[in-house]
C-alpha positions, 0 to 999 in steps of 0.5 A, spaced: 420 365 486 421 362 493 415 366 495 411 363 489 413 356 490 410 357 498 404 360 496 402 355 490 404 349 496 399 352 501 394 352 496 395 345 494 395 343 502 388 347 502 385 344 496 387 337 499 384 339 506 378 341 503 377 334 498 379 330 506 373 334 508 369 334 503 369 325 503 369 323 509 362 326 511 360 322 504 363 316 507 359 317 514 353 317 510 353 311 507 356 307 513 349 310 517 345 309 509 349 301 509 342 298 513 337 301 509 333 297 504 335 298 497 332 302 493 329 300 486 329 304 480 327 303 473 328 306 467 322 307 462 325 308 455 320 311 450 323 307 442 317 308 438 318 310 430 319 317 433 324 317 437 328 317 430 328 324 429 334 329 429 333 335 433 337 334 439 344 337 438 343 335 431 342 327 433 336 323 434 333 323 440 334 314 440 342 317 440 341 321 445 338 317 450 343 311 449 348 317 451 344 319 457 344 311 459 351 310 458 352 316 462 348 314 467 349 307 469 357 309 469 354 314 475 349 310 478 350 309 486 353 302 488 347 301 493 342 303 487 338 297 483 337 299 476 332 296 472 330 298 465 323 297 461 322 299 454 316 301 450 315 301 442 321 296 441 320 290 438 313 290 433 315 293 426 308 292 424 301 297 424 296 292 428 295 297 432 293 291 438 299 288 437 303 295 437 300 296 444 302 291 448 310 291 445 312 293 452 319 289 455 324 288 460 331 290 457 334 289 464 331 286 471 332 290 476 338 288 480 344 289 482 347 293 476 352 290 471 354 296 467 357 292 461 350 289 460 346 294 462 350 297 456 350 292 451 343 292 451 342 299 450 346 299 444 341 293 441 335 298 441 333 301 434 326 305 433 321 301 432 313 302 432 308 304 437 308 308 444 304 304 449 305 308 455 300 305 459 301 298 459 309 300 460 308 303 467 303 297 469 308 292 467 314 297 471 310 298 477 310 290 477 318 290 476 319 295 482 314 291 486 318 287 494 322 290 499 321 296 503 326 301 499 324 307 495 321 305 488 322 310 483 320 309 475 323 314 471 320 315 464 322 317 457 318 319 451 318 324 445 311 323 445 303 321 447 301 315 448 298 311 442 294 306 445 288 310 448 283 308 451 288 305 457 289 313 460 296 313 463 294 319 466 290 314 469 295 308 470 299 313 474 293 314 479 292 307 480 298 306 481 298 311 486 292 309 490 295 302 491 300 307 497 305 303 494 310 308 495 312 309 487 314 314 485 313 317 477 318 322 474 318 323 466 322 327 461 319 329 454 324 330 449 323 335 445 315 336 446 308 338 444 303 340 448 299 334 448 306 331 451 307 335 456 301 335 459 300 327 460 307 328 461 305 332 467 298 328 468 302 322 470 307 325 474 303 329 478 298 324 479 304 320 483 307 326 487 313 326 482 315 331 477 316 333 470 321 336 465 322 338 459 328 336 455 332 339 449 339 337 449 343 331 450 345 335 457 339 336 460 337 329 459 344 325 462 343 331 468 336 330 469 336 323 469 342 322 473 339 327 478 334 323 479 337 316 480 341 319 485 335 322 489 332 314 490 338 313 494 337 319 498 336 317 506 328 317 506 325 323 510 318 321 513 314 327 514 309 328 519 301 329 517 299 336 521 292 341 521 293 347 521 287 353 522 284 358 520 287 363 526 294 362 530 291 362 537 289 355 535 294 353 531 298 347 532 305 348 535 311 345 530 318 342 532 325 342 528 322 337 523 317 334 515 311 336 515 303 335 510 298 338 511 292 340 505 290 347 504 283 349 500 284 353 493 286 361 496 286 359 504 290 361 509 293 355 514 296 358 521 302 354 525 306 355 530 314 355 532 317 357 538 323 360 538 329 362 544 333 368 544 339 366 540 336 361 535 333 362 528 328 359 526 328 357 518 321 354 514 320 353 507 313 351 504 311 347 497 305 348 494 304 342 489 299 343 484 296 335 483 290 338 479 289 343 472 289 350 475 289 357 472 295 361 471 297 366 474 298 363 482 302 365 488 304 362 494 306 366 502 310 364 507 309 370 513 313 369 520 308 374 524 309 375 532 303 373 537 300 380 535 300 380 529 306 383 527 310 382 520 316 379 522 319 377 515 315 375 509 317 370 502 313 369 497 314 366 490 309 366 484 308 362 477 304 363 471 303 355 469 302 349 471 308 347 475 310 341 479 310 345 485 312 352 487 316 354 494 319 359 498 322 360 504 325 365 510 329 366 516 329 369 523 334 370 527 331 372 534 337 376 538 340 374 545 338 376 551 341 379 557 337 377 561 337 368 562 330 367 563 327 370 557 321 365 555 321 363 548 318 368 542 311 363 539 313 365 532 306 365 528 308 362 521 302 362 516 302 359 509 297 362 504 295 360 496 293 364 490 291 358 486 285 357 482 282 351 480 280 351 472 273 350 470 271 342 471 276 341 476 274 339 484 277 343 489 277 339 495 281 336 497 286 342 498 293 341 495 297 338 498 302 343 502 310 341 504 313 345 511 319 345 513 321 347 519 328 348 522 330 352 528 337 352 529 342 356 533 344 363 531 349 367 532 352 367 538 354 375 539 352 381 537 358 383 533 357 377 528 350 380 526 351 384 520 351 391 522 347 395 515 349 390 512 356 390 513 358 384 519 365 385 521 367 390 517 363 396 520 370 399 522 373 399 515 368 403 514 369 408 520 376 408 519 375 410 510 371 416 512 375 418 518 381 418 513 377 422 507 374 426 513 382 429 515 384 429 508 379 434 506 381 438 512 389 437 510 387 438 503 383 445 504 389 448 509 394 447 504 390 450 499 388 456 502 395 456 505 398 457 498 393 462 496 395 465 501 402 465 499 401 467 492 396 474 493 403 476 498 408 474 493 
């Protein structure tokens, strides 16, 4: 009983360091975050005549999002202004003119005050037409001043009813205007035309699209996505890499863009020490129509032209973006004056671009560059995969090996025994 009660206080004084350990870096975060300018976000809530159909977890879609609201706002970071815009909320009637301008602020962006911010969600009842393209025009207006993150976060169950205005279009405009503004949308439960201008108007930003089935998936989503606009914003750098690794641009610890043509191959270069590892991601956005079937590869090769390690990655539709990363740890040396390796890390696409669509410029690619102390011994490295446990291993077969050696002279020794008995 004793050793019980030992053993669950220890694990409780663990459980409360841990929890120590995991605030405090948070803390830090939002003393060094305490100087930035505000991020900006507003919520973009689809409540057409649509929305009243009950195929989300055996609700509508209306109550769905409503608890996706609730969720969220309770949730929303302190340092976050939240705002939200409605579409298809007040105009009961069939003029299609006048249901095509039925857009609204349900709640300003500002600092947020849950308890209202609720209440004006619980009033919303699904009520007429889908005016996407004007509510994003208005919501680009809403987000505009001060220098944070902007993101608008749009929710809909259904294409948009008041074309010619494209939103497709509208997005592009927006992002034209380098505002900064970033759009991501959710579509619940949709069709493919949905899912397609869904996915025409976050790409068109630089934002992402997903599908939404259950009630879950939407707070999560959404949720996800709040919080991402407080994230400190990392400024990658725009690089050219070439068509060879001798001439490519050599890259440092850091963000990088670059743009890279339909099944082109861009050469960069890292220099990594002995005891380092060098750590690299890439992301190849797929900002146009493009055919199915599609990969990306990431290779580090050694000046060479030797493979040294390889990631790759591939998809089968149109996506937001496809990634894959590797790591290379390069060994320490004896020696103190072991000049650094010039690691080669070459990117390559099989994208193609669908009948009709432009192919320059190229798509937009993301490097990520990391190179990080490695390992500082030898003995830390994994040894066939074992690490450290290299001599549990010796020491089971050098016990099995002498027990087989035991087990056969007693075997033969009472064999013995017998034919003399």
């Amino acid at each position: 009983m004793i050793r019980t009660q030992r053993l669950a206080a220890g694990v409780c004084a663990l459980l409360a360091a841990l929890a120590s350990g995991i605030a405090f870096p948070g803390q830090a975060v939002a003393d060094e975050t305490d100087d930035q300018a505000a991020p900006k976000v507003e919520l973009v809530l689809d409540v057409s005549g649509s929305m009243r159909t009950a195929d989300i977890d055996g609700g509508t879609r209306m109550a769905a999002a409503k608890q996706a609201f609730n969720e969220v706002l309770d949730a929303t970071p302190e340092g976050v202004q939240l705002g939200i815009r409605t579409l298809g909320a007040n105009y009961h009637g069939n003029d299609r003119k006048v249901g095509c301008k039925d857009t609204a602020q349900l709640y300003p962006v500002s600092t947020l005050d849950r308890t209202e911010a609720k209440t004006a969600v619980a009033t919303l009842q699904p009520t007429g037409w889908t005016p996407i393209g004007p509510a994003l025009l208005k919501a680009a207006d809403d987000l505009q001043g001060g220098d944070g993150t902007r993101r608008i976060v749009l929710i809909s169950d259904g294409e948009d009813t008041c074309q010619p205005l494209d939103p497709c279009e509208v997005a592009r405009e927006i992002a034209a205007k380098g505002v900064g503004l970033t759009i991501d949308t959710l579509g619940l439960v949709p069709d493919a035309k949905t899912r397609d201008q869904l996915s025409c108007i976050a790409d068109a930003t630089g934002g992402t699209y997903t599908s939404v089935q259950h009630k879950e998936e939407l707070t999560d989503r959404v949720g996800q996505l709040v919080h991402r606009a407080a994230d400190p914003v990392v400024t990658p750098v725009a690089t050219e890499g070439t068509d060879q690794c001798s001439s490519a641009p050599a890259l440092k610890s850091g963000l990088y863009t670059d743009r890279e043509e339909f099944g082109q191959q861009r050469w960069y270069k890292v220099d990594v020490n002995p005891g380092q590892e060098l750590r690299a991601s890439v992301s190849v956005a797929a900002d146009r129509a493009v055919n199915p079937d599609y990969g990306v590869l990431l290779r580090a090769v050694t000046a060479t032209g030797r493979e040294i390690v390889r990631g790759e990655a591939s998809g089968t539709g149109r996506t937001d973006v496809i990634s894959t990363g590797l790591r290379y740890p390069k060994a320490e040396s004896d020696d103190e004056n072991t000049a650094a390796e010039t690691v080669c890390v070459q990117v390559t696409n099989s994208f193609s671009a669908a009948s009709g669509v432009k192919t320059s410029p190229g798509l937009p690619i993301e490097l990520t560059v990391d190179v990080v102390d490695g390992p500082s011994k030898a003995s830390d490295v994994a040894s066939f995969g074992l690490g450290r446990g290299w001599w549990l291993l010796g020491a089971l077969v050098l016990t099995g090996f002498l027990a087989g050696v035991l087990w056969g002279w007693l075997s033969r020794w009472r064999v013995a025994v017998w034919r003399t008995n």
